[in-house]
Structures are given as C-alpha cells and as structure tokens.
C-alpha positions as CSV (number, residue, x, y, z in Angstrom):
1,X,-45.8,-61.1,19.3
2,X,-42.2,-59.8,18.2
3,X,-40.2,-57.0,19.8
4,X,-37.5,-54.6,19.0
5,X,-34.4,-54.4,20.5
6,X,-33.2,-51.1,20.5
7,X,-29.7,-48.9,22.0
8,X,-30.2,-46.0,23.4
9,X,-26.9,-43.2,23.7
10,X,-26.7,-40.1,25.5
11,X,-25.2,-37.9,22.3
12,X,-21.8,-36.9,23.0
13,X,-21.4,-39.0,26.1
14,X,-17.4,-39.8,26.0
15,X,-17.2,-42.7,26.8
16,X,-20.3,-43.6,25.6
17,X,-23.4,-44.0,28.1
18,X,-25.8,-46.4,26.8
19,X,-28.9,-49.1,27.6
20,X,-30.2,-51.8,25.4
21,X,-33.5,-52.9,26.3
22,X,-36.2,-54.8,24.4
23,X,-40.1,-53.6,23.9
24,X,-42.8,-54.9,22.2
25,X,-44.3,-54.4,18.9
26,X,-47.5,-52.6,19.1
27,X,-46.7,-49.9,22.1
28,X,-47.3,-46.5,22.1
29,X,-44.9,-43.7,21.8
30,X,-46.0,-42.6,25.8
31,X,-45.7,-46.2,27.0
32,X,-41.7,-46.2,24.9
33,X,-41.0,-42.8,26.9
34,X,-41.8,-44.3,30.0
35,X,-39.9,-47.7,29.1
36,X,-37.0,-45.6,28.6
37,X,-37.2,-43.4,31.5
38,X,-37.4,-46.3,33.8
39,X,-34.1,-48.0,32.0
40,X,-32.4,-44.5,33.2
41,X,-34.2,-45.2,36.7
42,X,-35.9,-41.6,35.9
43,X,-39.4,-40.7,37.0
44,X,-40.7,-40.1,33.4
45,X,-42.8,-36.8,34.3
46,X,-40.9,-34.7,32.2
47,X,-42.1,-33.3,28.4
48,X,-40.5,-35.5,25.9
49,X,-40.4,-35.9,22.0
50,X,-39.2,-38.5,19.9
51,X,-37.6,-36.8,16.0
52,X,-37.4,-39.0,12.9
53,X,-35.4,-36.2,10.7
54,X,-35.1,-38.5,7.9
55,X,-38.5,-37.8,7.4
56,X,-39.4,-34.9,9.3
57,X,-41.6,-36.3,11.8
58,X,-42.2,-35.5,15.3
59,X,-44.1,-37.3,18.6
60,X,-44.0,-34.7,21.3
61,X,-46.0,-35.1,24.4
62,X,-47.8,-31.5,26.2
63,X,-46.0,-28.4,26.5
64,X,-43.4,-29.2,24.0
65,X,-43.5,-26.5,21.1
66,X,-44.1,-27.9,17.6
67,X,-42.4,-26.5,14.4
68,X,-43.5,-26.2,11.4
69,X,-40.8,-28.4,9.7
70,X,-42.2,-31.7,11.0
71,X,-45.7,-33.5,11.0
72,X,-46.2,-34.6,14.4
73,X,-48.0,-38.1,15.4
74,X,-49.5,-38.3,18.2
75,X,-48.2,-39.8,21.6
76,X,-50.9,-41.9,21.7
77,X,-50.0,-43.8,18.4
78,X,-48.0,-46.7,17.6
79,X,-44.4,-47.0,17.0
80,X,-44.3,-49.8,14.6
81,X,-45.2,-47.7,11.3
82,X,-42.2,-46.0,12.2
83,X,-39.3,-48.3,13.6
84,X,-37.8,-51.1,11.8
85,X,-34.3,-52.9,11.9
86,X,-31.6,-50.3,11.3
87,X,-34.0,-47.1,12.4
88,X,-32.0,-44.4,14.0
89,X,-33.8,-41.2,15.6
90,X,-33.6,-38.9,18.5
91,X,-35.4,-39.0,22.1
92,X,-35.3,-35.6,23.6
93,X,-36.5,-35.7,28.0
94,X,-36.8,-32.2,28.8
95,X,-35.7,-32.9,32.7
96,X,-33.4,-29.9,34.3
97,X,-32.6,-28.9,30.6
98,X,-32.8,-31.4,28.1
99,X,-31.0,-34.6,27.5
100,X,-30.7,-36.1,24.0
101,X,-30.3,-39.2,23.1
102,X,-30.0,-41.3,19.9
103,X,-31.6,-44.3,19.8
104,X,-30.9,-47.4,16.8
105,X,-33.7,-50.5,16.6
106,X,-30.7,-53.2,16.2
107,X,-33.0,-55.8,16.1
108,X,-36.4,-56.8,15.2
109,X,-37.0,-60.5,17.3
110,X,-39.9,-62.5,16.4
C-alpha cells in the first residue's frame, strides 16, 4: 500500500505555518479532513471543502454552499483519482470564520 506525502500552508501565513504528514492511498476525502484537523490539534467538527480549481472540482462536506462553477465529488469518495505527485489545491475549515490552506502532494511513497 503506498502513501502520499503531502504539505499543508496556512495561505498568507508570514512566516509560513505549515505540517507535512503522510496518508494513505485509498482514504476518503472525510477521513483526509479529519487527518488534517488532527495535524492542527483541531477537533475536526467544522464544515470543510477541499477545491481543485485547475479543474473546477469541489468535495464539500454538509452545510457548505455549492456553486455552480464546480462539479462536486462526494466526501465519501476517494482521493487517489485526484491527487498525484506535484497536485496543488485548497482545504477550506470553516471554524470561527474560515481558514485556508494550500496543500501540495510532494511525494507519492510506495
């Protein structure tokens, strides 16, 4: 089984606020929200989406509004048809306002 390796940046964070953690392939897009949340030592309750804006696509969990822009996936569904080495996209935790962050897969580790 292989995993990703990705960074994770608060946007605009001078100097720059990051975590680097590993998952594995295979996860869902809820279980990757909670994976970051608890590298933030966050509770993970919050509303949340993941944006690929390269391609217009959306994961957004309940209560977040969807726009017609993007096709959204489902939180349920897994993230390997849409990260690979060198995938950049946004994570969005709607906690006391919303907190964005930009997240790169560095790595793909077999």
């Amino acid at each position: 089984m292989g995993a990703y390796q990705l960074k994770i940046t608060i946007k605009g964070s001078k100097p720059p606020i990051w975590r680097r953690i590993l998952i594995p392939e295979g996860i869902t897009f809820e279980t990757l929200h909670h994976m970051i949340q608890a590298s933030l030592c966050w509770s993970g309750q919050y509303p949340y989406q993941f944006e690929f804006r390269s391609e217009k696509v959306r994961v957004a969990s309940d209560k977040v509004e969807h726009s017609v822009k993007y096709q959204y996936l489902p939180v349920s569904g897994t993230i390997d048809g849409q990260l690979s080495k060198d995938t950049k996209f946004t994570y969005v935790s709607f906690n006391a306002g919303s907190w964005e962050f930009v997240v790169l897969t560095e790595d793909y580790i077999e």
